[in-house]
ROKEMAR-370464 format. One record per residue (C-alpha): residue in one letter; x, y, z; residue number from 1. Coordinates in pm, whole numbers, plus 50000, padded with zeros to 5 digits. Each point is the difference from the previous one (the first is absolute). Example, Ala and Ser with C-alpha at 12.3 -4.5 7.8 and 13.67 -1.06 7.14 Angstrom:
residues 2
- r  xx  yy  zz  k
- a  51230  49550  50780  1;
- s  50137  50344  49934  2;
This chain:
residues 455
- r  xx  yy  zz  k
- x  50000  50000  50000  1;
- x  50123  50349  49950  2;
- x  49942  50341  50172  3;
- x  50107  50268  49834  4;
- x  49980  50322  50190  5;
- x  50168  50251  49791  6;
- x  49733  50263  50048  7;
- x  50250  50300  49930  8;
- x  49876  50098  50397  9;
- x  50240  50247  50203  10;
- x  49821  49904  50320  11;
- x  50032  49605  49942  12;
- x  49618  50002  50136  13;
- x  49913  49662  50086  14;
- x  49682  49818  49784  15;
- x  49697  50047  50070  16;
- x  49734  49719  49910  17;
- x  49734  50200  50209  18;
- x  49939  50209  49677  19;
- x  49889  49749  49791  20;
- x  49722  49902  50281  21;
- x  49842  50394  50009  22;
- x  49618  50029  49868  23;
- x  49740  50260  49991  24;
- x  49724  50078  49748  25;
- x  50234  50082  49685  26;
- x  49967  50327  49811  27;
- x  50032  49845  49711  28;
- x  49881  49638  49902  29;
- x  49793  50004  49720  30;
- x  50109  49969  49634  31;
- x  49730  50207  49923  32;
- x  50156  50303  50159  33;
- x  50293  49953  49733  34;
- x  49975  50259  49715  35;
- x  49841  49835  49711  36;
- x  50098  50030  49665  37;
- x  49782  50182  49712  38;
- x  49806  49842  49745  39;
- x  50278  49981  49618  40;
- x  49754  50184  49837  41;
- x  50075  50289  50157  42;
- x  50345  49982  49958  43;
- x  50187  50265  49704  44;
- x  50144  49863  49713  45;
- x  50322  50185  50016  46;
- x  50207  50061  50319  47;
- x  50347  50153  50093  48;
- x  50066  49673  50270  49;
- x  49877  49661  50026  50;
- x  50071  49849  50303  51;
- x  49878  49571  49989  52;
- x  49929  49880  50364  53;
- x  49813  50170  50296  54;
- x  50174  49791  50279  55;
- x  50242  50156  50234  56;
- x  50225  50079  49700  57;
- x  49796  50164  49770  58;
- x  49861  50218  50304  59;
- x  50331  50104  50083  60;
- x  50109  50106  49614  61;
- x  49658  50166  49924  62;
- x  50045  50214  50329  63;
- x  50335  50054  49921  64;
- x  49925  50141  49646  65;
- x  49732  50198  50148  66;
- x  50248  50275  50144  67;
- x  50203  49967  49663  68;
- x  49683  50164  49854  69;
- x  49847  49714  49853  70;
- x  49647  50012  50139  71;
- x  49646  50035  49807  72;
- x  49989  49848  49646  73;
- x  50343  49990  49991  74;
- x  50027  49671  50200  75;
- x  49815  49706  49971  76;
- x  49990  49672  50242  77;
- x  49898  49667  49871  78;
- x  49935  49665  50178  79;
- x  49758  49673  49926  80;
- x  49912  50049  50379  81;
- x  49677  50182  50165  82;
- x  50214  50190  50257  83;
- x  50355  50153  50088  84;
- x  50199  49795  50174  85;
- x  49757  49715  49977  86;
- x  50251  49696  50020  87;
- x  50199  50120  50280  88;
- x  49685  50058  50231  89;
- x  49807  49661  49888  90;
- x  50368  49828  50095  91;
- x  50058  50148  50345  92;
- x  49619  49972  50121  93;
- x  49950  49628  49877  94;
- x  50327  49949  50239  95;
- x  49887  50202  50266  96;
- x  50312  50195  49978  97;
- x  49943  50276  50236  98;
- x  50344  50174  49996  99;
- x  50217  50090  49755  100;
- x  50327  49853  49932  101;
- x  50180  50317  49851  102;
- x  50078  50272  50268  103;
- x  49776  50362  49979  104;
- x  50323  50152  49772  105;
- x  49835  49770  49741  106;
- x  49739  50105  49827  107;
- x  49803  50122  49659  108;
- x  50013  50402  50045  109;
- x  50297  50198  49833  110;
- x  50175  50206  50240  111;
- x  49817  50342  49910  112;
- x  49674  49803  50183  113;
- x  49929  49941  50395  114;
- x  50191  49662  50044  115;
- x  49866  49693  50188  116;
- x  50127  50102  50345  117;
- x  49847  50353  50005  118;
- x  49653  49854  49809  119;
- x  50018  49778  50277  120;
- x  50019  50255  50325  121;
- x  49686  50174  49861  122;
- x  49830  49676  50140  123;
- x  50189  49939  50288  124;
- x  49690  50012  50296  125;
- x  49869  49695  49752  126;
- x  50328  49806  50038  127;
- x  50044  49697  50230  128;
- x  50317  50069  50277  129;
- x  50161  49788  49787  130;
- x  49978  50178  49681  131;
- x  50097  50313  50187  132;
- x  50338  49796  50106  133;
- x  50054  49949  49670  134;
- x  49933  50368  49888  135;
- x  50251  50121  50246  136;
- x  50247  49804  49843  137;
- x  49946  50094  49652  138;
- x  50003  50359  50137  139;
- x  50401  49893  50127  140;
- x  50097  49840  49700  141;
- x  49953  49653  50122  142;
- x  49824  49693  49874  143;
- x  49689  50034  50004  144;
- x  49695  49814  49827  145;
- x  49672  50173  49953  146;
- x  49619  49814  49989  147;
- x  49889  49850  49684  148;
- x  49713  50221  50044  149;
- x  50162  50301  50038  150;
- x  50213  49984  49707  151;
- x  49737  49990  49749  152;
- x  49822  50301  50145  153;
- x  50324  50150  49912  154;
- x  49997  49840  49646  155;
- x  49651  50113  49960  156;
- x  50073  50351  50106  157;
- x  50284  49987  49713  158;
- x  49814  49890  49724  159;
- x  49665  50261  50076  160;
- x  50229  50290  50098  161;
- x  50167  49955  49646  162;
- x  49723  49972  49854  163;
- x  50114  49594  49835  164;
- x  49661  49868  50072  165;
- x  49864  50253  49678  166;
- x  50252  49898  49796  167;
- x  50012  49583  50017  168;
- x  49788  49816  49841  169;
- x  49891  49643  49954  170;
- x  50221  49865  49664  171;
- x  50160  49708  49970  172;
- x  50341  50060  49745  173;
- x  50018  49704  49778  174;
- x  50306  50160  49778  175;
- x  50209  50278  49985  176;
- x  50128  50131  49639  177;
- x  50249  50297  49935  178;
- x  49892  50233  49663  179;
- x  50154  50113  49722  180;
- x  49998  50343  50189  181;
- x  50126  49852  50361  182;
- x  49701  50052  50188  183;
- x  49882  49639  50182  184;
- x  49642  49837  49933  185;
- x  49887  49760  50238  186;
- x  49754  49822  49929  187;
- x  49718  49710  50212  188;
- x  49834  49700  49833  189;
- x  49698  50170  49862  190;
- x  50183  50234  49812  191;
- x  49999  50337  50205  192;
- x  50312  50203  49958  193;
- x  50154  50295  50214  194;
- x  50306  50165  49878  195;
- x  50282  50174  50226  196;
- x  50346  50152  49903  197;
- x  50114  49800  50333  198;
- x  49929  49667  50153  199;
- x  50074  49887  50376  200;
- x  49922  49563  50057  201;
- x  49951  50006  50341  202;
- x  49880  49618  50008  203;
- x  50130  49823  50298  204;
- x  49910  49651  50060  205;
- x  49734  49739  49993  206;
- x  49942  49675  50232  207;
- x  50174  49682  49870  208;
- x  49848  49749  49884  209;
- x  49891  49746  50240  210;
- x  50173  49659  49944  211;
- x  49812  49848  50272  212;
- x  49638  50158  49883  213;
- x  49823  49641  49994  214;
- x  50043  49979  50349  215;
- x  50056  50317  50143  216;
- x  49945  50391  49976  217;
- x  50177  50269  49889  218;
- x  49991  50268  50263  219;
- x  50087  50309  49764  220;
- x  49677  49948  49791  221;
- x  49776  49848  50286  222;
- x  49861  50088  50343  223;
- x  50150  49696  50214  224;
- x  49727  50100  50249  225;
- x  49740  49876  49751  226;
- x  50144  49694  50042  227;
- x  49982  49957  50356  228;
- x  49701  49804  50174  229;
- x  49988  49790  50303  230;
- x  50128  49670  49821  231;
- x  50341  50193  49980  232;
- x  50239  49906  50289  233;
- x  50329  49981  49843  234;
- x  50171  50203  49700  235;
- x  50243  49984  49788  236;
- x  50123  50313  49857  237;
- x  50303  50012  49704  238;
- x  50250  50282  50004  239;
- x  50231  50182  50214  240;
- x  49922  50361  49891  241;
- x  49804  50328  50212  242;
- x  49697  49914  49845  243;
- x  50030  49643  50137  244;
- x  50052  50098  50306  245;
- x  49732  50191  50047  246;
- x  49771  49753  49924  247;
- x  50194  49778  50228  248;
- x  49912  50231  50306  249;
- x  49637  50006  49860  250;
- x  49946  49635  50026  251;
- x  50182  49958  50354  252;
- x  49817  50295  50164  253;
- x  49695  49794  49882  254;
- x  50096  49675  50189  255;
- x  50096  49840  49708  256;
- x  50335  49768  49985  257;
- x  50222  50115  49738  258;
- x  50278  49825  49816  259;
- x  50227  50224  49806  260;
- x  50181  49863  49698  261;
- x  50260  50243  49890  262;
- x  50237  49875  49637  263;
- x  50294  50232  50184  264;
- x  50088  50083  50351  265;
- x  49787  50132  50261  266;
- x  50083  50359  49973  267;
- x  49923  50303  50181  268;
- x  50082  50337  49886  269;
- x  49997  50387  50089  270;
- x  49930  50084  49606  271;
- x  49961  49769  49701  272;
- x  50244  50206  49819  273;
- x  50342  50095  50222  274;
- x  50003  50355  50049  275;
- x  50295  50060  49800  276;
- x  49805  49976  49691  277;
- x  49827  50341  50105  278;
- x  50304  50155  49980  279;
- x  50273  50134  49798  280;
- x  50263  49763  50153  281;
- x  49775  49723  49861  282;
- x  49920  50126  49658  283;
- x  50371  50039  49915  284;
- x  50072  49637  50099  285;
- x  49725  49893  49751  286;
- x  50076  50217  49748  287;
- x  50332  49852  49964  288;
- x  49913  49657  49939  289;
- x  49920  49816  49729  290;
- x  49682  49905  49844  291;
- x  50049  49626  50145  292;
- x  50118  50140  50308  293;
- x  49702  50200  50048  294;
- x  49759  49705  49925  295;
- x  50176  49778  50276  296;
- x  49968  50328  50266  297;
- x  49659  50044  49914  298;
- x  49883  49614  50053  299;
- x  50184  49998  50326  300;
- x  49814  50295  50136  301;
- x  49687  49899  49863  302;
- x  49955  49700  50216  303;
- x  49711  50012  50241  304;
- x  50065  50091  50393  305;
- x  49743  50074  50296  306;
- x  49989  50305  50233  307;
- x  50240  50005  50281  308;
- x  49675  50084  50212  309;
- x  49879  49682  49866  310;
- x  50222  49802  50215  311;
- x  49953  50064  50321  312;
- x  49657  49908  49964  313;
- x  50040  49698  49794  314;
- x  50225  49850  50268  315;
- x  49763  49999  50243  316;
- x  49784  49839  49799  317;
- x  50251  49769  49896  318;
- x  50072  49907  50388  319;
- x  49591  49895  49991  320;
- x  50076  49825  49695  321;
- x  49734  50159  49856  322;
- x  50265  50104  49725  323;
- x  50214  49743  49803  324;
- x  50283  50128  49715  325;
- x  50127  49749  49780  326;
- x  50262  50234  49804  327;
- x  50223  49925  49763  328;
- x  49739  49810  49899  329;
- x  49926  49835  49638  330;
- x  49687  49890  49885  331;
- x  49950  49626  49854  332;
- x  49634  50018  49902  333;
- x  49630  50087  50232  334;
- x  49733  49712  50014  335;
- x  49635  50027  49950  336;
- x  49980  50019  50362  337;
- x  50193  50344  50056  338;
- x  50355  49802  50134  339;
- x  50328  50187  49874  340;
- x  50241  49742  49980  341;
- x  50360  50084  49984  342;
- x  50317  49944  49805  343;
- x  50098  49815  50333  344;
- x  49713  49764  50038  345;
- x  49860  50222  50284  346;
- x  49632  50031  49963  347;
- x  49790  50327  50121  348;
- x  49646  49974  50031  349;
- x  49734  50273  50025  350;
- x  49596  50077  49906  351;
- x  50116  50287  49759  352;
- x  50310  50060  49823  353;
- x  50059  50395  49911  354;
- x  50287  50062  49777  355;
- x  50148  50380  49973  356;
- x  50293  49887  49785  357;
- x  50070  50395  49873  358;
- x  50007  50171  49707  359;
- x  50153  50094  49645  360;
- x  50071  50270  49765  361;
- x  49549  50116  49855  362;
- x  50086  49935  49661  363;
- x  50035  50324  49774  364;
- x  49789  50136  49700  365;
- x  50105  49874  49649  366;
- x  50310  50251  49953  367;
- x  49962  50002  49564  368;
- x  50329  50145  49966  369;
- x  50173  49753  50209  370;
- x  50176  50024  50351  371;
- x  50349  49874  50109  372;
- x  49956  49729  50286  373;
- x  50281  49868  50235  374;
- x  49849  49673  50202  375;
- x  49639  50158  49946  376;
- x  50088  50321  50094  377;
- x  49984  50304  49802  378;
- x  50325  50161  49887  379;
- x  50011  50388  50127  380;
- x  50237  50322  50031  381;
- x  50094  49957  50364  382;
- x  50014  50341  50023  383;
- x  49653  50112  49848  384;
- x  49810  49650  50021  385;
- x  49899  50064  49597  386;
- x  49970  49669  49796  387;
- x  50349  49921  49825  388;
- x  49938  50114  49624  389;
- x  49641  50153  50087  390;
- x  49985  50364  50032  391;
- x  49754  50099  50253  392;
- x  49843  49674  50124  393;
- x  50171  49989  50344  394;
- x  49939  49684  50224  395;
- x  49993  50026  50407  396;
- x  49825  49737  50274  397;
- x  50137  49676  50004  398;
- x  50082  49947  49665  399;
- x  50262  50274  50069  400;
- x  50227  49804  50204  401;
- x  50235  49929  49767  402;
- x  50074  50332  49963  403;
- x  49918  50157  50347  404;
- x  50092  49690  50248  405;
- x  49748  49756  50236  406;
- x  49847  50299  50159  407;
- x  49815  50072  49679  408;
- x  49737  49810  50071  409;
- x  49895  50184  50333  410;
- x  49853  50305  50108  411;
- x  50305  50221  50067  412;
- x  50136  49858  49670  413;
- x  49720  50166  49810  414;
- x  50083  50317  50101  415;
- x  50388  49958  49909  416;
- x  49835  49915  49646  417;
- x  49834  50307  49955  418;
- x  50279  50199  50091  419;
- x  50224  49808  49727  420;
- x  49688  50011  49754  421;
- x  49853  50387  50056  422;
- x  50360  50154  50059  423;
- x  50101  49916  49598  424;
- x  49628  50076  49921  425;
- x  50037  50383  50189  426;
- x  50359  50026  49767  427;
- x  49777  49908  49680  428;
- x  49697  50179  50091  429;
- x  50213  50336  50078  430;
- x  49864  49979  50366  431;
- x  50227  50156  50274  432;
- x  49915  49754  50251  433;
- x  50138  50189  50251  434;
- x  49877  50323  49947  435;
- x  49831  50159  50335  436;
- x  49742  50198  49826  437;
- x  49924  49681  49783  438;
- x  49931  49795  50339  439;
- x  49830  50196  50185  440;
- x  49747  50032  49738  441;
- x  49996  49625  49948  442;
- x  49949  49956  50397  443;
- x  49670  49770  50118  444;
- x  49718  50144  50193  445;
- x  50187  49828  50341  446;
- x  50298  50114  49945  447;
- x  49944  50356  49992  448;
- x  49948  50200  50342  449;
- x  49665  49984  50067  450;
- x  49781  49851  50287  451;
- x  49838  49685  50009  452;
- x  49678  50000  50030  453;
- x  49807  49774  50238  454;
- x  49693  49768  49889  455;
């Protein structure tokens, strides 16, 4: 087993499991509260900026351009999804994830906007005790993990006060083509067309496919909860990752015995992605390797690991023996009657197996004037993140990492993209991005100096 607590922490504080136990009536926990996405039909024909994806990533670009100026009809946000940031929320609530992972410095607003620590003290006489610990921390520079709930307030906030939620719209891109005169037309199944002088994929990733779907479920597309009924005792649940995890707590705070079957080690971690890779010190590093180099960096980050707060409580658990890990684990075959039996003979039975075996690069729209790929990966300018070859198409989320490193697949890494991406877009555009005047005008409603208003 490994514990890895390398939280980049002055004060060394010790762990504390007790935040992953806190629970009041959330201010946010409906997907229905989510921004929603307008109807294509309402959508121009002709655009400055297409950004593909309204995840985390595409949130974090399109807020990003905002202050650059591009705003109004000269913008446009496309996704096959009903609402922003759809995935991530239907993904942490099925889990029951309650806290984040990433620490209040990361989040989806630029730096012109309130950040996540200062959204966060406007609700501070809602907070639990423990969420105010946490807050104090942030405030010092220390690790420091806001509420689930919480957080997308804050993304909501960013996408209304920017005004995203009037410019995205419901379109699936089936393929992207490059003119005669340079501009990009993109293109969905039933022949609609929108065309942009720029183009931003901001993808991410889908679920796996689940090898084990004949006798189990796949977590990232299903509510496990659904599955639950009083005939389930025991469970089996595949994969080592956060999401995992989560849903291992789920099951053993219902009474439920638990076997975990984890392919690698049992590992549990401050970040999925080591800090370095937010920094200078660890984009240089990348930068100077290879292509094959890069891939073998990027798979050994990738691979899944728990919450340290995780493991306080799960050894406790594990002293019931309500718990069981079988890591390092490899899977022979399941039976009809829901028993994993391993590579070793062992056999591990349960009343429900759920598998949460992660995920993979969301595969991209039908580039007609080809793309360089290295390993599945797109080939980009590290420096700018534009497609090698394709002026103006310019690729960020996880299909970035080649380019960017492993943390281009998380939150924080989203907005190091769109300062790669919109810094050579200000040079071509003419835009002094730095330019007081040309900020202050560009400022949203909360971050200028006015009061808030109470309900």
């Amino acid at each position: 087993m490994k514990f890895i607590n390398d939280c980049d922490s002055v004060l060394n504080n010790e762990i504390n499991s007790e935040i992953m136990k806190f629970d009041r009536n959330s201010f946010f926990n409906n997907i229905e509260e989510l921004p929603v996405l307008q109807n294509k039909v309402e959508m121009n024909s002709k655009t400055d900026l297409v950004i593909i994806g309204t995840g985390m990533v595409g949130i974090t670009l399109a807020a990003r351009a905002w202050h650059l100026g591009f705003k109004g009809d000269r913008i446009t946000l496309i996704d096959g999804n009903e609402y922003f940031a759809e995935n991530f929320f239907r993904r942490t609530k099925n889990s029951e994830q309650k806290i984040m992972r990433s620490s209040f410095i990361h989040h989806v607003a630029p730096n012109e906007d309130i950040n996540l620590a200062d959204f966060t003290r406007l609700k501070h006489n809602e907070l639990t005790n423990i969420e105010k610990e946490q807050l104090t921390l942030a405030r010092m520079g220390e690790r420091s993990l806001p509420s689930l709930d919480i957080f997308l307030e804050h993304v909501k906030h960013v996408v209304i006060n920017h005004n995203l939620h009037k410019r995205a719209f419901k379109f699936s891109a089936d393929s992207i083509e490059q003119n005669t005169t340079g501009k990009w037309i993109i293109s969905d199944s039933e022949g609609q067309k929108i065309e942009s002088k720029y183009v931003v994929l901001a993808m991410g990733q889908s679920p796996k496919e689940n090898m084990y779907k004949e006798h189990s479920i796949n977590a990232h597309v299903d509510n496990f909860k659904n599955y639950l009924n009083e005939k389930v005792k025991t469970v089996n649940i595949i994969g080592g990752g956060n999401t995992s995890a989560h849903i291992v707590k789920s099951c053993l705070d219902r009474n439920l015995k638990v076997n975990w079957i984890i392919r690698n080690e049992e590992n549990y971690a401050c970040t999925d992605i080591p800090h370095k890779y937010w920094r200078d010190e660890g984009y240089l590093k990348f930068s100077q390797m290879t292509l094959d180099k890069r891939m073998e960096e990027i798979k050994r980050i990738y691979k899944g690991s728990a919450m340290l707060e995780h493991k306080g409580i799960f050894d406790d658990y594990k002293k019931d023996n309500a718990l069981t890990v079988f890591d390092n684990a490899t899977i022979q075959e399941i039976d009809k009657n829901k028993t994993i039996i391993l590579q070793n003979k062992t056999r591990v039975e349960s009343d429900l197996i759920i598998s949460t075996i992660g995920f993979e690069l969301k595969k991209l729209p039908q580039i007609k004037n080809g793309i360089n790929t290295f390993n599945g990966f797109p080939v980009l300018n590290d420096s700018t993140l534009e497609a090698e070859g394709l002026k103006n198409l310019f690729i960020a989320s996880s299909h970035s990492a080649l380019s960017l490193g492993p943390a281009a697949k998380n939150i924080d890494g989203a907005r190091i993209a769109s300062e790669r991406i919109f810094k050579e877009l200000a040079k071509r555009e003419g835009i002094e991005k730095y330019n007081v005047k040309n900020i202050l005008e560009n400022l949203t409603n909360w971050s200028r100096n006015t009061p808030v208003l109470k309900k």
